[in-house]
N, C-alpha and C positions, 0 to 999 in steps of 0.2 A: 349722564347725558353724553359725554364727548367718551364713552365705550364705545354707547351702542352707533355713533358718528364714526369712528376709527375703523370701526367695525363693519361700517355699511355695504361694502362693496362684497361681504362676502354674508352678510347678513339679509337683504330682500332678496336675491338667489335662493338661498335655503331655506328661511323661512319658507317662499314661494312652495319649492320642491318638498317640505315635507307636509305644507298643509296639505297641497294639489294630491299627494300619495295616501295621507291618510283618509282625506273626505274619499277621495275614488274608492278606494277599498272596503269603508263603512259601504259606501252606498253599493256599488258591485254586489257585497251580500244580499241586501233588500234586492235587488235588482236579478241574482241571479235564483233565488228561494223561491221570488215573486213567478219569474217567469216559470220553471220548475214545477208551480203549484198552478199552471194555468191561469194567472193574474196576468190581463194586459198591461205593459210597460207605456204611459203617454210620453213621459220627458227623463231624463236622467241629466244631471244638473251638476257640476262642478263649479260653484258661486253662485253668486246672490243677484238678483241686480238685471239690467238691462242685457241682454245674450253680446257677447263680442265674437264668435265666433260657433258652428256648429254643423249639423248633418242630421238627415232622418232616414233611416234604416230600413231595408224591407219589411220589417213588420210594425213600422208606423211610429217608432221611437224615437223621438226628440232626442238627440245626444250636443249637449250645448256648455260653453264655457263663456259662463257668463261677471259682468265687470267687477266685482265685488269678493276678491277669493277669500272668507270667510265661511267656510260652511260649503253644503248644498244638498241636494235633496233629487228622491225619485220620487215622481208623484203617477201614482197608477189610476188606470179607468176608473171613475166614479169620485175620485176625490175631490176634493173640494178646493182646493191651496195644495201647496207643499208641505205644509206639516200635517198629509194626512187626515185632514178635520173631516168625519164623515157628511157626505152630501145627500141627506136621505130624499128632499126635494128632486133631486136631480136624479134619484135612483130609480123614483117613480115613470120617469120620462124615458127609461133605456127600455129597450124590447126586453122580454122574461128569457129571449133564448140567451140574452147577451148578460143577461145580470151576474151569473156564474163567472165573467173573468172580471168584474170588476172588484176592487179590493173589500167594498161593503157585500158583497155580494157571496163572498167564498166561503168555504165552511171554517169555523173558528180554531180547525189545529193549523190553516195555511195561514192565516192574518199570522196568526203567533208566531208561525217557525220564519215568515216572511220578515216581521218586526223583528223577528231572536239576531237574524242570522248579519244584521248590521252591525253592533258590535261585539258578537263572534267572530266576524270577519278580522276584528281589529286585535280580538285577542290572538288568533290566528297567523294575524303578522307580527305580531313581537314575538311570538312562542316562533318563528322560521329563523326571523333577523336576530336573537341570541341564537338560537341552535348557530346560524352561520359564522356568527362571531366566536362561538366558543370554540366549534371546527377548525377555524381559518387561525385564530389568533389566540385559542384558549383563555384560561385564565386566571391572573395573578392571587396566589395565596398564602397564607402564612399559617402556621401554627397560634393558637392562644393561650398562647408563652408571656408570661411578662417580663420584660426588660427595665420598666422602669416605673416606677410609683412619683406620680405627681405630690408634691408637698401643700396636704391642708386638701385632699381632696377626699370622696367616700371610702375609698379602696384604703388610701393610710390611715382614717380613723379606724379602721374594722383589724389594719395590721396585713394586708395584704401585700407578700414580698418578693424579689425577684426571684425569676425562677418558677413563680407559680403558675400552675397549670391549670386553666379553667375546664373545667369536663362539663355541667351545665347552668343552667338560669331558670326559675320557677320552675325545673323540671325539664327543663326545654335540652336535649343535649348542644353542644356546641363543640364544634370542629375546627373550625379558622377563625382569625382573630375579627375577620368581618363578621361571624354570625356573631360575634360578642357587639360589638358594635351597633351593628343593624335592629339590634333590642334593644338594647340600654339607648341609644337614642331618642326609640319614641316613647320613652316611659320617665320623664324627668319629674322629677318629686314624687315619686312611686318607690316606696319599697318592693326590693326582687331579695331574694334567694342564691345565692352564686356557690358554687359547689367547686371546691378545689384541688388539685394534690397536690401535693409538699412533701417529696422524699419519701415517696409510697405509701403518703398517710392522704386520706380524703377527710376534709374539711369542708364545713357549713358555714357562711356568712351572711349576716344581714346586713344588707347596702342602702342607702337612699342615693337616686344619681343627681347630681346637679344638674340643675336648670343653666344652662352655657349661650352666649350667640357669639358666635365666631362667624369671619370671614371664608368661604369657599375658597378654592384657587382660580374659580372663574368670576371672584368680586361680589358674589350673591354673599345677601345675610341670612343665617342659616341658625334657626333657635332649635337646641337638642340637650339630650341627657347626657350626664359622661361622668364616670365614676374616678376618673385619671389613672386611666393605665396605657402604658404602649408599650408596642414588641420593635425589635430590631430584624437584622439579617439573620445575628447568634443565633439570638431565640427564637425567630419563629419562621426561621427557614425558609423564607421567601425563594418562592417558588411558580414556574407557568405548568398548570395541570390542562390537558390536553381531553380531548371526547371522540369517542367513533361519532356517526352519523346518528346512531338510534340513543345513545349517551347524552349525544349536545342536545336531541330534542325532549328529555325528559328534562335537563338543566334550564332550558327556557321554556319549558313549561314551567319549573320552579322560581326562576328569576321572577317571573308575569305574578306569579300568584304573591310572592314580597314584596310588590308595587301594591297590589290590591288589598293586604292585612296590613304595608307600612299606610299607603291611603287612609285609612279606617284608622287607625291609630291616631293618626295627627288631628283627623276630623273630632274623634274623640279626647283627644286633647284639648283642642280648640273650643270644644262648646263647653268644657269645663272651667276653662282657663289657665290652665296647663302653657299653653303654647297662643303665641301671637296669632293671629290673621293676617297679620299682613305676606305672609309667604306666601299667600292663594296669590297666582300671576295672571295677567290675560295677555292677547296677542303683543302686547310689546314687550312683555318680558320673553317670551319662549320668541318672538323676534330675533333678541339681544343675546338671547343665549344658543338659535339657532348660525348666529356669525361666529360667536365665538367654539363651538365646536364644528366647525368648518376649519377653521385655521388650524385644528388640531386632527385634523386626519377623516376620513371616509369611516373609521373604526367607530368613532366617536360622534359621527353622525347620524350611522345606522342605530347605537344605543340609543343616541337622543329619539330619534323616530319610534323605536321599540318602546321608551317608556311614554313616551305622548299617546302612541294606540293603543295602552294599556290605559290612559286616564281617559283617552277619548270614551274607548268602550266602556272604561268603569262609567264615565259619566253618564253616558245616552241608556244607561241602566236603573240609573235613578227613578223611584217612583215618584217621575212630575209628570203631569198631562205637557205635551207637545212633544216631549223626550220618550224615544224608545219604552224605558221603562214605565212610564205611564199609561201607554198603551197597552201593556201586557198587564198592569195590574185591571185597566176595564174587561180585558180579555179572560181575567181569572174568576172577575166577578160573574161574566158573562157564563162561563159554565158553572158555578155553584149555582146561579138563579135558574140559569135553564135559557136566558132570554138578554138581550143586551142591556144596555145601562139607557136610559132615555136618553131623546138628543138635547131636553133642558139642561139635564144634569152634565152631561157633554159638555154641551156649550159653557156652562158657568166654568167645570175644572179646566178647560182650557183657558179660558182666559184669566184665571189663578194661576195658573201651571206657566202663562206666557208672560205675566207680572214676574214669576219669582225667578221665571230665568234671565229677563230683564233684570232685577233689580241683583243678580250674583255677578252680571255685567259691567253692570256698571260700578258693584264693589271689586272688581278684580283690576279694571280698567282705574281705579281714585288710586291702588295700590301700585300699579303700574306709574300712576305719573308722581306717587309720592318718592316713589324708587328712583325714575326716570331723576326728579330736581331737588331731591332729597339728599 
């Protein structure tokens, strides 16, 4: 509690600035696929809530920033709400000539590429803001060298010694001491495979990684795999690796998609029992943790934004009714039957689809204030 207080004056600032940047962006997509595919644009929305300020645009679009910055939404001709609920009532009611830009109205590859391109958009901007980070400021790497063997951990049961050189994991090759890290993390009580050399000889070992919770350096509790090994300067030659333009953009291309297989991992941890739940955060963690990387440089803010549009987009991908991705899964049904999904069956999964993202709210938010006075 008295962090995210300390923390305040640089914390509702950015918080502020990276919701306002990632909802625009989500929504921009929708907005700019929308128009592109002949859908009229009614409102474009930055928050929730009563309007506090705004403008309408020559072609009749509501551009409004409204009181509540959580979220926001484009809502196009024909909709119903902002979470797109189709209005087939109301579709009857528009002229046949006008039914063509509203969004029930369009043909089924524009709803889809219209619904895709919101969080595309989002993967879009973390794949730019690494490229720009790894251009501007590279980045830090080391050899996966080891320097030192923790006592009583997997790597000393198995005899794993200084010196050794990891080459890979289940097959996986491994290059810097972070791609060692970045796996054995999400895989704690999993046996791996680790492949070694030792004085030009390649070696096999079988590891189990410990289950660990250790403190971050920004004060978060952080439950992962670790088998005890670490590298020094000797060993693994710490080092800043540098990218052209068309280099950094294939690296944050790769960065985005280790957000999106580490995501899936811990998920899959989690419903096994592998790993806690309580590290799901909601707005007042990434609040808390939006102050504290402000205090630590522009470098480390544009990260933080890069991996929040990486979970935003993973999330509005999910297949729930009211979230992007549940849209596209009616949309997929829609062309196997020939015919869309009924507006009964509509109506029930959205209001299932709008329970369970209510109710991962309100667990994210019980985890937030256990942390918050915990």
């Amino acid at each position: 509690m008295s962090l995210l207080l300390d923390n305040l004056q640089y914390t509702i600032p950015t918080f502020l600035f990276l919701l306002t940047l990632l909802v625009f962006v989500h929504e921009m997509g929708h907005y700019l696929v929308g128009r592109w595919s002949g859908i009229r644009v009614v409102a474009f929305s930055v928050g929730f809530g009563p309007e506090l300020f705004g403008w309408t645009d020559r072609q009749g679009t509501r551009w409004k920033f409204c009181i509540i910055p959580l979220g926001g939404y484009v809502k196009f001709f024909g909709d119903q709400d902002a979470a797109s609920s189709p209005d087939y009532e109301g579709l009857e009611r528009i002229a046949p000539g006008e039914r063509d830009r509203t969004f029930l109205g369009a043909k089924l590859w524009k709803r889809a590429a219209t619904v895709a391109a919101g969080p595309i958009a989002n993967f879009l901007l973390a794949i730019a803001i690494f490229a720009v980070l790894f251009s501007v400021y590279g980045r830090a790497v080391a050899d996966p060298v080891v320097a030192f063997v923790a006592p009583g951990s997997a790597a000393e049961e198995v005899g794993v010694q200084q010196g050794d050189r990891l080459i890979s994991i289940d097959g996986t090759p491994v290059s810097t001491f972070d791609d060692v890290r970045r796996y054995v993390s999400v895989r704690p009580e999993l046996p791996i495979q680790v492949r070694i050399e030792r004085d030009g000889t390649v070696i096999d070992l079988r590891m189990v990684p410990q289950r660990t919770e250790t403190i971050d350096p920004l004060g978060n509790k952080v439950e992962e795999g670790k088998i005890g090994i670490g590298t020094n300067q000797e060993a693994g030659n710490f080092r800043i690796e540098t990218y052209g333009p068309l280099e950094a953009v294939g690296q944050g291309a790769l960065q985005s998609w280790r957000i999106v297989t580490g995501t899936f991992d811990y998920l899959g941890n989690m419903i096994v029992g592998r790993m806690n739940a309580d590290q799901l955060g909601g707005p007042i963690r990434i609040a808390q943790m939006s102050g504290q990387m402000a205090k630590l440089g522009i470098a480390e803010v544009l990260n933080f934004a890069a991996v929040l549009s990486v979970s935003i987009g993973l999330l509005n991908l999910m297949p729930v009714p009211v979230l992007d991705g549940g849209h596209l899964v009616f949309y997929a049904v829609e062309a196997l039957r020939g015919r869309p999904v009924g507006p009964a069956a509509q109506e029930l999964a959205f209001r299932i689809g709008f329970a369970m993202v209510l109710m991962l709210t309100f667990f994210a938010a019980w985890n937030d204030i256990n942390w918050l006075f915990g």
